[in-house]
C-alpha positions in Angstrom: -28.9 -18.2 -5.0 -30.9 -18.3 -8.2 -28.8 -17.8 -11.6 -30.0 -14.6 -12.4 -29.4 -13.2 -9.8 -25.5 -14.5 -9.9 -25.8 -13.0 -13.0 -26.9 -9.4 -11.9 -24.2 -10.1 -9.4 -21.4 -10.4 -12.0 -22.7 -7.3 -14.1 -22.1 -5.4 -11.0 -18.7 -6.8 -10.4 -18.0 -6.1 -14.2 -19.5 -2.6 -14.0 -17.0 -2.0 -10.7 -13.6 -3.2 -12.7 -14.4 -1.0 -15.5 -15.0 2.2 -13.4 -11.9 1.4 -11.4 -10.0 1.2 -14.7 -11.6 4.7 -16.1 -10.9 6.5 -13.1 -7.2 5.8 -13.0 -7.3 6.2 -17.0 -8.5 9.9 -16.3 -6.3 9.9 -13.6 -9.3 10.8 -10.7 -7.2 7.4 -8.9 -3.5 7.1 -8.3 -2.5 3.0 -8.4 0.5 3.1 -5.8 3.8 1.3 -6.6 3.5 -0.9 -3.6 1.4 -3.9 -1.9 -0.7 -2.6 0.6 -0.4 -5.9 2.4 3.5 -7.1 2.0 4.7 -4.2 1.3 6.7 -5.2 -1.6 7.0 -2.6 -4.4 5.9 -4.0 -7.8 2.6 -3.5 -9.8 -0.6 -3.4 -7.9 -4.1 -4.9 -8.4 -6.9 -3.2 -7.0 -9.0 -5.5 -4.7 -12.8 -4.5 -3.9 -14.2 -6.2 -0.8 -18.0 -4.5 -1.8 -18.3 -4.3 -5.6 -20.8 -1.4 -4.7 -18.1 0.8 -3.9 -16.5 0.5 -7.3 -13.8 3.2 -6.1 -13.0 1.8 -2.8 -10.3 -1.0 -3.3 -7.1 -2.7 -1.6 -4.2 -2.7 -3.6 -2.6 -5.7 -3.5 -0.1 -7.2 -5.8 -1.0 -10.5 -7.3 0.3 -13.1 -4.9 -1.7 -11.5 -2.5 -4.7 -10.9 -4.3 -4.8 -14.6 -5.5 -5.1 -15.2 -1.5 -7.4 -12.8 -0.9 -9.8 -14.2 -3.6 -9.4 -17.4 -2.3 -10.3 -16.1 0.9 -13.6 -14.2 -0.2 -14.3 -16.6 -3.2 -17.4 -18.2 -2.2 -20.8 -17.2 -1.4 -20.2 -14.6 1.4 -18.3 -12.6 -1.1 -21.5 -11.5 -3.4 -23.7 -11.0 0.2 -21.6 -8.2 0.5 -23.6 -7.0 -3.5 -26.7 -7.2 -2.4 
């Protein structure tokens, strides 16, 4: 994959943080107290599997996020962009 477009791939993960962040600012999105994955209740990270769908995210807490990334952190993870 040529650097620029990683690059356009990053602005589109950016762009897809910061409209997850506005819409549970404005409160369109409810984070929920608990892991959708262990269950446990404790703060939640929202985890998008198609940074297209900017809305559309797993909530995860952060020991299972950090496995998730590791999971989808390689090239397969930005097919899913374009």
């Amino acid at each position: 994959m040529r650097d620029r477009d990683l690059m356009s791939l990053r602005a589109i993960a950016i762009y897809a943080r910061f409209d997850l962040s506005r819409a549970i600012e404005h409160g369109r999105i409810n984070r929920p107290n608990h892991c959708s994955v262990c269950k446990n209740k404790t703060r939640v990270q929202g985890h998008h599997t198609d940074y297209r769908r900017s809305l559309d995210v797993v909530w995860v807490c952060q020991k299972c996020h950090s496995k998730l990334d590791i999971k989808y952190n390689s090239e397969q993870k930005w097919e899913c962009v374009t």
